[in-house]
Steps between C-alpha positions, in 0.01 A plus 500: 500500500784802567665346230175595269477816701832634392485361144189767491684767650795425272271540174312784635755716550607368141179622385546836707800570314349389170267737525680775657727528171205433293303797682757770467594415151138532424456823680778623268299391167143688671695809597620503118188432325263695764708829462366760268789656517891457615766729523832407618861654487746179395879439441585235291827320367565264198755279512680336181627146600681525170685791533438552870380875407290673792283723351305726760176691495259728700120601403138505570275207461106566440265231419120569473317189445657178378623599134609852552783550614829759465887477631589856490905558576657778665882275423512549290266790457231508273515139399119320482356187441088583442253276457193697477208218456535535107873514415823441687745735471863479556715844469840427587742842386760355786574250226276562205488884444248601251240240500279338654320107464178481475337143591172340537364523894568105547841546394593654848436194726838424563617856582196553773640272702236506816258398264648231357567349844238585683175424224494145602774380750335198583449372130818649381758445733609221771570764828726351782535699821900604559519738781419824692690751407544931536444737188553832673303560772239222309434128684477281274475153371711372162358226282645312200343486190537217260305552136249149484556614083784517270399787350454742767744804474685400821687189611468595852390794708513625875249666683544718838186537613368729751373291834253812621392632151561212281655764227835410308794650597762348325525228220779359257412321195707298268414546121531193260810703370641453851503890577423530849252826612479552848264806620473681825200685597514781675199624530118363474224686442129371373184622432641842449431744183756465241618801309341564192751424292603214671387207299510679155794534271561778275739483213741784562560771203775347272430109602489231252227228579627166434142306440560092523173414526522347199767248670234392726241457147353801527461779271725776594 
């Protein structure tokens, strides 16, 4: 009979655990697809395991919905990556002066990279608990992510999520290309007014568009 007893005790507090991770990962997914709005200040390196290049980067993210979305940089300044429900938009001048690409919306699901880890955890990804760990002054809990596809965009990803408000502080993902991108948030801000502008891109005076829609069998 005790022997029973602490088998039970033993898988209950294997199911408490279970669920724990389960809970806060799914807290993170709600808080992403309940927000009408985000706003967050991020800095982000990329990593070349090839060349071992560091490549660093500070900006604004905004998000309103689940397809609209824009990575506006300040480093290097007025970088932008918009996807504005319609089009995605990717204006580079650091590295591509004078033009900018113009995509079809879907395009941009690997470069919004909350949304692509966050739409469907569960279905997507196999999530193992690794640890508590400090972002700042942020408690949180870091998961592993391992793609259940082959053709997701990431071989792995990390996760630090907040324990109190369930909101992502940090991540790292690995790209098929093997290019890690790790991203620090340092602020968090949701269901807050976005500028106007925020989620709209305007072709500035002198700016090629470069339209591949066609590449993706569209018309241009």
């Amino acid at each position: 009979m005790r022997l029973n007893i602490l088998l039970l005790v033993a898988f209950a507090s294997g199911l408490a655990a279970q669920d724990t991770t389960t809970t806060l990962v799914d807290r993170a997914a709600r808080n992403y697809h309940g927000a009408r709005t985000v706003r967050a200040t991020f800095e982000q390196t990329l990593t070349s395991p090839a060349t071992g290049t560091v490549h660093s980067a500070r900006g604004e993210y905004f998000q309103a919905g689940t397809t609209r979305f824009a990575l506006r940089f300040t480093e290097p300044n007025g970088d932008a990556i918009v996807n504005d429900g319609t089009s995605l938009w990717l204006y580079l001048p650091s590295t591509a002066k004078g033009q900018v690409i113009k995509m079809p919306s879907q395009a941009g699901a690997g470069l919004d990279v909350l949304a692509e880890l966050l739409s469907a955890p569960k279905a997507d990804y196999v999530t193992v608990r690794m640890r508590d760990e400090r972002v700042d002054a942020h408690a949180t809990t870091v998961f592993a992510l391992s793609p259940k596809k082959a053709d997701m965009p990431f071989t792995r990803a990390t996760l630090w999520i907040g324990k109190s408000d369930a909101l992502i502080w940090q991540l790292e993902t690995v790209e098929q290309s093997g290019l890690v991108r790790r991203v620090r948030f340092t602020s968090v801000h949701t269901e807050v007014d976005l500028p106007a502008d925020a989620l709209v891109f305007t072709v500035p005076a002198g700016v090629k568009v470069i339209d591949q829609a066609a590449l993706f069998g569209k018309k241009p």
